[in-house]
C-alpha positions as CSV (number, residue, x, y, z in Angstrom):
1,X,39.2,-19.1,43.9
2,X,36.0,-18.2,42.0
3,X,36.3,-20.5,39.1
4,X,36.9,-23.5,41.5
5,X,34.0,-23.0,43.4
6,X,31.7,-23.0,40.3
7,X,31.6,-26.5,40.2
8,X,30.0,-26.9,43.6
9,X,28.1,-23.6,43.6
10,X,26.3,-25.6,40.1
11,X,25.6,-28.4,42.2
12,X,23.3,-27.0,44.6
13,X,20.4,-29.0,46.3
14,X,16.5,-28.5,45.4
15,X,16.6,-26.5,49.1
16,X,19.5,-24.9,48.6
17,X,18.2,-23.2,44.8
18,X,17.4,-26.0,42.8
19,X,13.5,-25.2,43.1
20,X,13.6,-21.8,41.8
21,X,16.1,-23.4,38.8
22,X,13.2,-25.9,38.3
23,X,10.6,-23.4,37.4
24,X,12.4,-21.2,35.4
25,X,13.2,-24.2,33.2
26,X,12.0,-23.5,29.5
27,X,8.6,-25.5,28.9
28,X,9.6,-27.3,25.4
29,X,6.6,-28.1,24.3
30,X,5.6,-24.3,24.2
31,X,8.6,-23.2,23.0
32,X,8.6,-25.8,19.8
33,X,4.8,-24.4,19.7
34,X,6.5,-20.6,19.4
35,X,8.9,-21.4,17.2
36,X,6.8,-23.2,14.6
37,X,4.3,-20.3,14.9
38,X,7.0,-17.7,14.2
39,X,8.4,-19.6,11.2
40,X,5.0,-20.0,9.8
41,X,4.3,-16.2,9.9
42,X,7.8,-15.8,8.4
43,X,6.7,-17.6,5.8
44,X,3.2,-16.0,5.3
45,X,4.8,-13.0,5.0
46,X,7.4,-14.2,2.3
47,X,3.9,-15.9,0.3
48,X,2.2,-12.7,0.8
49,X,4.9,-10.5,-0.5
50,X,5.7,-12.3,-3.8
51,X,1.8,-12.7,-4.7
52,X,1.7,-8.8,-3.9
53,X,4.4,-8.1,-5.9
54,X,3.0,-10.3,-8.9
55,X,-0.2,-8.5,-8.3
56,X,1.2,-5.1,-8.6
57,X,3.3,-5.7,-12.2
58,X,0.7,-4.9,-14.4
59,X,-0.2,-2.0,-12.6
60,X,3.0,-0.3,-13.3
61,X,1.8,1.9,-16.2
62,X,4.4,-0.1,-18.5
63,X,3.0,-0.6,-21.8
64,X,4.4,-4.1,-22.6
65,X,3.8,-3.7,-26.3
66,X,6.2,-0.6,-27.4
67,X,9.2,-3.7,-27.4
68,X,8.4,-6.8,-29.4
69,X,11.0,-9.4,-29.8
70,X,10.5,-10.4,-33.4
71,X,12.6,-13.2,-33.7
72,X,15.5,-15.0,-31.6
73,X,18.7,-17.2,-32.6
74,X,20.9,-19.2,-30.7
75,X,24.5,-19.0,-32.2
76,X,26.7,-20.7,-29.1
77,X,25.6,-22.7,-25.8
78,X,24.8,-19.5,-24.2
79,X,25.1,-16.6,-27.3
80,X,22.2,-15.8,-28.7
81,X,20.9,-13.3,-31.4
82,X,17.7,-11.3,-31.3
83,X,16.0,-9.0,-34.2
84,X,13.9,-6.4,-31.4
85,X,11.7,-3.5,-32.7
86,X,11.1,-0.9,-31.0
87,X,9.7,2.7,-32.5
88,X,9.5,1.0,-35.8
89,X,13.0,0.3,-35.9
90,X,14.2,-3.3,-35.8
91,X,17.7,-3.5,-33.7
92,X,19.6,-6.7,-34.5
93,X,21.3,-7.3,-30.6
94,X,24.0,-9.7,-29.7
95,X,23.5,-11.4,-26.2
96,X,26.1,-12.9,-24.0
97,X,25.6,-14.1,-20.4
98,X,27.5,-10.8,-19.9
99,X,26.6,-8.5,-21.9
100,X,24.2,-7.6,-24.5
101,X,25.3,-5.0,-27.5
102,X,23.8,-3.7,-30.7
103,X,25.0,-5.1,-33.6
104,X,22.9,-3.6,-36.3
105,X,19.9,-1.0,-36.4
106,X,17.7,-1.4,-39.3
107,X,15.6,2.1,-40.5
108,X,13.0,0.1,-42.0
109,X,11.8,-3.6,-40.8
110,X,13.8,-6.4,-42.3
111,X,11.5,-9.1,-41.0
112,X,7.2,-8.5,-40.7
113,X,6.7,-8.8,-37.2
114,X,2.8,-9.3,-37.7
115,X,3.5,-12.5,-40.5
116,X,6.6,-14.7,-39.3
117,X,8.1,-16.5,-42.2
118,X,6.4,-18.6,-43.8
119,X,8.5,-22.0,-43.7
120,X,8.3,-25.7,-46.1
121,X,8.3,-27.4,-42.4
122,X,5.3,-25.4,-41.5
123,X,3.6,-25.5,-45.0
124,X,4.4,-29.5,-44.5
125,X,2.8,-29.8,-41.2
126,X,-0.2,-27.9,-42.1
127,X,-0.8,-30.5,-44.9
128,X,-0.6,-33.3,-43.2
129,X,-3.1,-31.8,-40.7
130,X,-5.6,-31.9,-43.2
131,X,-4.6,-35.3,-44.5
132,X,-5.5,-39.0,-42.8
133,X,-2.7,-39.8,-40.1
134,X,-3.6,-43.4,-42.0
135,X,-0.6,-45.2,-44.1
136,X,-1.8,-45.7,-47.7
137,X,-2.5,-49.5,-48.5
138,X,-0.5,-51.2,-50.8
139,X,-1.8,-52.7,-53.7
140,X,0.6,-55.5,-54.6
């Protein structure tokens, strides 16, 4: 009996109810206005939290120079090996997307961390920087 009368009890007249209905209906306008105000602060919040976080790395009493990564190759697509010294040892590491193990520690430096290698490309490119970017003329 009570769920067939729902359907007429819905129906009711503006004297019979409908009014009071009427004015508690939800003013859209203000609750867009709400909603868009709440996300914003949401989103304040998320700003404010990762500038405060950036803000507070370098305060964290870390001294960033005690690990220096002297030099990095890539063997694979996603394997890479990295010479790392740390304490004045120099630790040869192998790095996987999984995992990252010591391959090799080295008592005294392999490679000078202060002076990387001196290459032929670089030697080459430093040349030419000195040199015209002009093509000689030929003399035929």
């Amino acid at each position: 009996m009570v769920l067939a009368s729902a359907p007429v009890m819905a129906q009711l007249s503006p004297d019979e109810g409908g009014a009071e209905n009427a004015a508690r209906a939800p003013d859209t306008l203000a609750t867009v206005l709400s909603l868009g105000a709440g996300l914003l602060a949401v989103i304040a919040i998320i700003y404010g939290c990762a500038w405060l976080i950036r803000r507070m790395s370098g305060m964290t009493g870390m001294n960033n120079n005690a690990i220096r990564v002297v030099s990095v190759m890539a063997i694979g697509a996603r394997e890479r090996i990295a010479l790392v010294e740390v304490g004045g040892q120099q630790i040869l590491l192998g790095i996987t997307p999984s995992a990252i193990r010591t391959l090799q520690v080295f008592e005294e430096p392999v490679v000078d961390a202060g002076n990387p290698p001196d290459s032929d490309f670089a030697r080459r490119l430093q040349s030419m920087i000195g040199k015209s970017w002009t093509a000689p003329k030929r003399k035929d």
